[in-house]
C-alpha positions as a LaTeX table, in Angstrom:
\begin{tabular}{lrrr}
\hline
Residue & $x$ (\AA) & $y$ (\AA) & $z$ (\AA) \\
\hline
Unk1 & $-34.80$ & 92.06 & 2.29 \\
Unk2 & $-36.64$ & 90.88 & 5.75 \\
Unk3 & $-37.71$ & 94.47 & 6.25 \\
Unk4 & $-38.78$ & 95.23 & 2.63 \\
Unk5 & $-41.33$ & 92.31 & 1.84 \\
Unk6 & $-43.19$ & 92.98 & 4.85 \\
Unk7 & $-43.29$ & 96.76 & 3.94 \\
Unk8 & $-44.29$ & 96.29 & 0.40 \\
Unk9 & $-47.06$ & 93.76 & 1.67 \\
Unk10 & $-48.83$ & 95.52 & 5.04 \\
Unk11 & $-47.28$ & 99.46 & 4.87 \\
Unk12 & $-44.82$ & 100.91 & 7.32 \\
Unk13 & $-46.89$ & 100.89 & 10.62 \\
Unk14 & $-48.12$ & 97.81 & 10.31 \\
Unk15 & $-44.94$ & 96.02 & 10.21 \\
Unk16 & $-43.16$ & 98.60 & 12.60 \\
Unk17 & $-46.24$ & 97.26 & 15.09 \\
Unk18 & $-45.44$ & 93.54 & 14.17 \\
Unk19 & $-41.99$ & 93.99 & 14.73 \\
Unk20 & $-42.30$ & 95.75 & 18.27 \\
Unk21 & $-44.56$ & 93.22 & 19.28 \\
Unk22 & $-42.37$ & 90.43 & 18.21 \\
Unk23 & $-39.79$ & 91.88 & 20.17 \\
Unk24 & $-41.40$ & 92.48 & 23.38 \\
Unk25 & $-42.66$ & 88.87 & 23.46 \\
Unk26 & $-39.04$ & 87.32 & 22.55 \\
Unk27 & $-37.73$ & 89.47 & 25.46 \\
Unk28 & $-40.39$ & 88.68 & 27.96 \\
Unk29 & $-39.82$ & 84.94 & 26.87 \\
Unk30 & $-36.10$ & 85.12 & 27.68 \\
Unk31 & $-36.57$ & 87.12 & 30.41 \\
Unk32 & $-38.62$ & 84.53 & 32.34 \\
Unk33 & $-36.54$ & 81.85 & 31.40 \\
Unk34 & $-33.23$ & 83.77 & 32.90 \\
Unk35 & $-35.03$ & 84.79 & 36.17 \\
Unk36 & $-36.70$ & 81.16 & 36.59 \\
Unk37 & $-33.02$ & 79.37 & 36.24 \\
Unk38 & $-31.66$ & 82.08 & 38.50 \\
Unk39 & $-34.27$ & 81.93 & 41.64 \\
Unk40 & $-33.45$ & 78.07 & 41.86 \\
Unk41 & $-31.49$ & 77.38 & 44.85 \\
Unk42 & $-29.60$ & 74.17 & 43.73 \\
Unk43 & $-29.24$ & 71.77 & 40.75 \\
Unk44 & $-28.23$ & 68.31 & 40.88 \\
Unk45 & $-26.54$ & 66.53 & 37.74 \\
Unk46 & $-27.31$ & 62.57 & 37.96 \\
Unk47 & $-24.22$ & 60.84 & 37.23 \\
Unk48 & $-23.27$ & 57.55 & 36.15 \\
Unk49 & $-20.53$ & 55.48 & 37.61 \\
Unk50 & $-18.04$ & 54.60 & 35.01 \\
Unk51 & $-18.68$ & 50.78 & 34.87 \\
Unk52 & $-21.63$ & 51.69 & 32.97 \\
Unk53 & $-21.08$ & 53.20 & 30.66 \\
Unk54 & $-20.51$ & 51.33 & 27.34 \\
\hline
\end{tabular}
């Protein structure tokens, strides 16, 4: 049914198009994100001593 309405509505190409495009950005979005969180050198996670928490 996802593939269908959109066929119905713009024509095959159209939607083949959208769909590529779609794609490509999702992956380049992911793909930034992944290399950007891999290139850092160190994290540091702020903890709390146990006394207070409550």
């Amino acid at each position: 049914m996802v593939l269908i309405n959109p066929i119905i509505c713009v024509g095959n190409v159209p939607t083949l198009i959208g769909l590529t495009t779609a794609g490509i950005l999702c992956g380049l979005c992911l793909a930034t994100v992944f290399q950007l969180a891999h290139v850092v050198k160190g994290t540091e996670f702020k903890t709390i001593g146990a006394d207070k928490v409550e």
